[in-house]
Short mmCIF file of the C-alpha atoms (twelve columns), coordinates in Angstrom:
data_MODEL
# 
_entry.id   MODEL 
# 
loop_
_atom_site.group_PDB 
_atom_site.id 
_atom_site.type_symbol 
_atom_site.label_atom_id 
_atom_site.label_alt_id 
_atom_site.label_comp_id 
_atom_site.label_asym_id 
_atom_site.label_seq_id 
_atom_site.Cartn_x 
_atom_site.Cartn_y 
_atom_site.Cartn_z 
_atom_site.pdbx_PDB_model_num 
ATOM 1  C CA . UNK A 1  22.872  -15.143 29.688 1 
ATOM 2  C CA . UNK A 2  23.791  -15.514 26.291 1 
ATOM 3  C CA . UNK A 3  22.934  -12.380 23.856 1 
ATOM 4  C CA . UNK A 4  20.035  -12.346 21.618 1 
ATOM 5  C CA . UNK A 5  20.885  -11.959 17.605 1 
ATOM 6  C CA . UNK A 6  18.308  -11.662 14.714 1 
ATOM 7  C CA . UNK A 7  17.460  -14.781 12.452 1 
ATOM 8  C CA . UNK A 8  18.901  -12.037 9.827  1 
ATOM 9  C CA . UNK A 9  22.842  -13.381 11.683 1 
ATOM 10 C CA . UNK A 10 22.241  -16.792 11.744 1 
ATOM 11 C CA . UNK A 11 25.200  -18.804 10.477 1 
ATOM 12 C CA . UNK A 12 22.847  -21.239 8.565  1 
ATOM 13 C CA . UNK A 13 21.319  -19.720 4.813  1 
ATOM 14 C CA . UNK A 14 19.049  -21.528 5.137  1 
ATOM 15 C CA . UNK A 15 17.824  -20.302 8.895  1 
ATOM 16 C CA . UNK A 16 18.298  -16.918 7.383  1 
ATOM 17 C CA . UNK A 17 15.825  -17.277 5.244  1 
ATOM 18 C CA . UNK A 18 13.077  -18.185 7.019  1 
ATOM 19 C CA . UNK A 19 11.933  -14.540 7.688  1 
ATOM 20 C CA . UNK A 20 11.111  -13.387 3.555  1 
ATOM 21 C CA . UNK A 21 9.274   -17.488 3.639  1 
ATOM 22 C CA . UNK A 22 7.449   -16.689 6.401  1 
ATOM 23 C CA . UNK A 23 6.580   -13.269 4.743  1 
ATOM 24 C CA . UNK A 24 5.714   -15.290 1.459  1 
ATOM 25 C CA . UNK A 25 3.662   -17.434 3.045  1 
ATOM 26 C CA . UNK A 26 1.442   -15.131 5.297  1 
ATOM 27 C CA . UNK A 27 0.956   -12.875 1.752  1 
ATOM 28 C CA . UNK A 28 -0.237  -16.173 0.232  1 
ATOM 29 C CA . UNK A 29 -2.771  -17.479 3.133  1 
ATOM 30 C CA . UNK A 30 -3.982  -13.699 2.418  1 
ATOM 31 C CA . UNK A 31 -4.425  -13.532 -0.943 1 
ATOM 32 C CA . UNK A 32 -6.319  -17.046 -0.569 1 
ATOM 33 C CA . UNK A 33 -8.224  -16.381 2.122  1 
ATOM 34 C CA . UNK A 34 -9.789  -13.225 -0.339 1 
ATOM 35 C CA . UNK A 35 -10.304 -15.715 -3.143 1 
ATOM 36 C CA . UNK A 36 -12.123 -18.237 -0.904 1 
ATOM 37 C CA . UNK A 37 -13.488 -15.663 1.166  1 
ATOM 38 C CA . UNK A 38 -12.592 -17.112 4.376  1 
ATOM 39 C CA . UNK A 39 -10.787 -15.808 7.368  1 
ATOM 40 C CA . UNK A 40 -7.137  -16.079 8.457  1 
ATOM 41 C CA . UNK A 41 -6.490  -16.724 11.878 1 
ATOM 42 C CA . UNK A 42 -3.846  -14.939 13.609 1 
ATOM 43 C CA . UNK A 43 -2.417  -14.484 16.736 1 
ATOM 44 C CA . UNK A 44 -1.943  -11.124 18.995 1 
ATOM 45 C CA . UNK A 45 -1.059  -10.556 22.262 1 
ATOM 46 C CA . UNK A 46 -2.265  -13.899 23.340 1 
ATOM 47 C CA . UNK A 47 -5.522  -13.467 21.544 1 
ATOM 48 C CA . UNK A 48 -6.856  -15.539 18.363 1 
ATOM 49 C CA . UNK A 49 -8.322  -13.186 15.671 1 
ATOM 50 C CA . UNK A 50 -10.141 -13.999 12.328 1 
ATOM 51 C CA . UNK A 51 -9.136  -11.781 9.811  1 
ATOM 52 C CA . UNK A 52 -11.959 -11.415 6.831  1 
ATOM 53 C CA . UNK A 53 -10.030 -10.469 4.413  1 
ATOM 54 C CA . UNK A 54 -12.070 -8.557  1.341  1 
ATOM 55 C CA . UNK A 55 -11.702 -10.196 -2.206 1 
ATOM 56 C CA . UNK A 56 -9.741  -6.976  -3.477 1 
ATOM 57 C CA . UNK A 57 -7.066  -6.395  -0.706 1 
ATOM 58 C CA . UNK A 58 -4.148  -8.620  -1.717 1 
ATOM 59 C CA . UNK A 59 -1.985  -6.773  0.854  1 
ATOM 60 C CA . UNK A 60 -0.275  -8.655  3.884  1 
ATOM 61 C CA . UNK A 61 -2.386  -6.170  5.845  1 
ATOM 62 C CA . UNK A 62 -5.379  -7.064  7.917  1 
ATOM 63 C CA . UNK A 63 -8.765  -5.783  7.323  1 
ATOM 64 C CA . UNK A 64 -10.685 -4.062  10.108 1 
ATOM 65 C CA . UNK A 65 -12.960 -6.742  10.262 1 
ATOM 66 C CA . UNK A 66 -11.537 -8.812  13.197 1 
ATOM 67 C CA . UNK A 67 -13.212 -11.192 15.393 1 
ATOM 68 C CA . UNK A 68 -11.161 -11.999 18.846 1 
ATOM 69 C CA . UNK A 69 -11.602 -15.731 20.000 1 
ATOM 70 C CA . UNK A 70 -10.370 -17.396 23.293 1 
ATOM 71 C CA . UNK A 71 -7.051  -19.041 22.748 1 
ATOM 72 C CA . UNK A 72 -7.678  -22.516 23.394 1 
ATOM 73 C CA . UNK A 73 -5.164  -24.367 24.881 1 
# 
């Protein structure tokens, strides 16, 4: 079995940046989601959640206000 390295190693700059993107991107959906007010859906443990995320948190943190869905398949 080969060993497991983070993205952080990978040869390619452009595969080692993918991390801080993703990261961009999730603050982004966030900060749009407050200025539409509408949720972002995430994933946890298998379980879809809609975020509601409050018109003054900007932060890549969630708000308490989750509702867990089915994952559909």
């Amino acid at each position: 079995m080969n060993p497991t390295h983070s993205i952080d190693q990978a040869h390619s700059s452009s595969l080692r940046g993918t991390v801080a993107a993703m990261t961009r991107a999730a603050q982004q959906a966030r900060r749009i989601a407050a200025q539409t007010q509408t949720a972002v859906v995430v994933e946890r443990n298998g379980v879809l959640e809609h975020l509601q995320m409050p018109e003054n948190q900007t932060s890549d943190l969630p708000s308490l206000q989750t509702v867990p869905t089915k994952k559909d398949h």
